[in-house]
C-alpha positions as CSV (number, residue, x, y, z in Angstrom):
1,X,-85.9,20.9,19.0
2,X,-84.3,18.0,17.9
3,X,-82.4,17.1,15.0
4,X,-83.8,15.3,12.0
5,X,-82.5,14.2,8.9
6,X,-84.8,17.7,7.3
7,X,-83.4,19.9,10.0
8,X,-81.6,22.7,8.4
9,X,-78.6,24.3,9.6
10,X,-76.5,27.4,9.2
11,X,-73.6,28.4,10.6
12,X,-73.2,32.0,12.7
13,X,-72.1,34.7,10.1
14,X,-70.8,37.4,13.1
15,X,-67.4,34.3,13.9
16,X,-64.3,35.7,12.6
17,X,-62.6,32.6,11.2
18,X,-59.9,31.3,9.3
19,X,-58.1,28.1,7.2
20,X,-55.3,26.1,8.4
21,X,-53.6,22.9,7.4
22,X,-57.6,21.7,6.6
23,X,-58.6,23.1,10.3
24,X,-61.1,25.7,10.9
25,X,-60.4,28.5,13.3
26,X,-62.9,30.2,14.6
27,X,-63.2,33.7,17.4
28,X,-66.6,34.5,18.5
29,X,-65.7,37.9,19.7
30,X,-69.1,38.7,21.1
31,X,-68.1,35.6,23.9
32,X,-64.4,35.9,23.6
33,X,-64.0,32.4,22.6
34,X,-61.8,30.5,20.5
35,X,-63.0,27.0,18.3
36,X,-61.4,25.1,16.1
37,X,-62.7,22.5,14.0
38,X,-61.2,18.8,12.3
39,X,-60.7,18.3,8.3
40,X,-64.2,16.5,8.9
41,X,-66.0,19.7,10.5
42,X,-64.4,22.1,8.9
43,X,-66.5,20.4,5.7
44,X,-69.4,20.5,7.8
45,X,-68.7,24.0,8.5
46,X,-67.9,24.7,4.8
47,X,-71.1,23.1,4.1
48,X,-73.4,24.8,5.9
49,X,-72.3,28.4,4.8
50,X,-75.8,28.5,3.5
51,X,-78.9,26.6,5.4
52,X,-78.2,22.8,4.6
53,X,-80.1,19.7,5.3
54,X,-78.6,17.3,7.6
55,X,-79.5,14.4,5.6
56,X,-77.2,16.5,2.9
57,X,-74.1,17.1,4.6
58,X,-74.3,13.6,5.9
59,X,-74.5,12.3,2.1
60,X,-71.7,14.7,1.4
61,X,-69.9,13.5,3.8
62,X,-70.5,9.3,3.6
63,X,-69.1,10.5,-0.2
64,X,-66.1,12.7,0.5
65,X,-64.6,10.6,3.5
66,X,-66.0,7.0,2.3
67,X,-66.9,6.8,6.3
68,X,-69.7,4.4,7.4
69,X,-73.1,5.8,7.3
70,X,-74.0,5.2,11.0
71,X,-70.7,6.3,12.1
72,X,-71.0,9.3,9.9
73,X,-74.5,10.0,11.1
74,X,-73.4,10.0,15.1
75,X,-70.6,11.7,14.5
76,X,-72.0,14.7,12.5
77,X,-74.7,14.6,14.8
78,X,-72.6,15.2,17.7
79,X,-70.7,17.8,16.1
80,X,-74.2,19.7,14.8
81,X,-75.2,19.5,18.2
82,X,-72.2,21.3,19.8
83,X,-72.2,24.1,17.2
84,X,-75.9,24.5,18.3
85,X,-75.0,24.7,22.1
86,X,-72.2,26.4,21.4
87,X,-73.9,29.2,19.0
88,X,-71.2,29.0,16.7
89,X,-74.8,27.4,14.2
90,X,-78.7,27.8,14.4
91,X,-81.7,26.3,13.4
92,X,-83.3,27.3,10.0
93,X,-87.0,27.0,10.5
């Protein structure tokens, strides 16, 4: 599927994660994998606790880190993307 401003994300609820210095830790222990997100995705990841718009977080975001909207837009869409692929986020249909 691919991503839209109205796609809606969540993030995987089974990752044992953690806070540090504005970084997100993250152990899927299911894979054995460790992940660790950026101040920026760890807001992403903050916001999509509960199923969130894309076009949301990216409004959030352009706010929060006064960042360019089409730099903010490819970024976050590259980061949604590998939290997709990487199963560490889904798809709210």
């Amino acid at each position: 599927m691919a991503l839209t401003l109205s796609t809606r994300i969540v993030r995987n609820p089974d990752l044992v994660q953690t806070e540090l210095n504005q970084h997100t830790m993250m152990m899927s222990v299911e894979a054995g994998r460790y992940y660790s997100l950026n101040a920026s995705g760890s807001r992403i990841w903050q916001l999509i606790e509960e199923p969130a718009l894309i076009a949301d977080i990216l409004s959030t975001l352009e706010r929060e880190f006064e960042v360019e909207p089409a730099r903010c837009r490819a970024e976050t869409m590259r980061l949604v993307e590998s939290l997709l692929a990487s199963e560490l986020a889904s798809i709210v249909e």
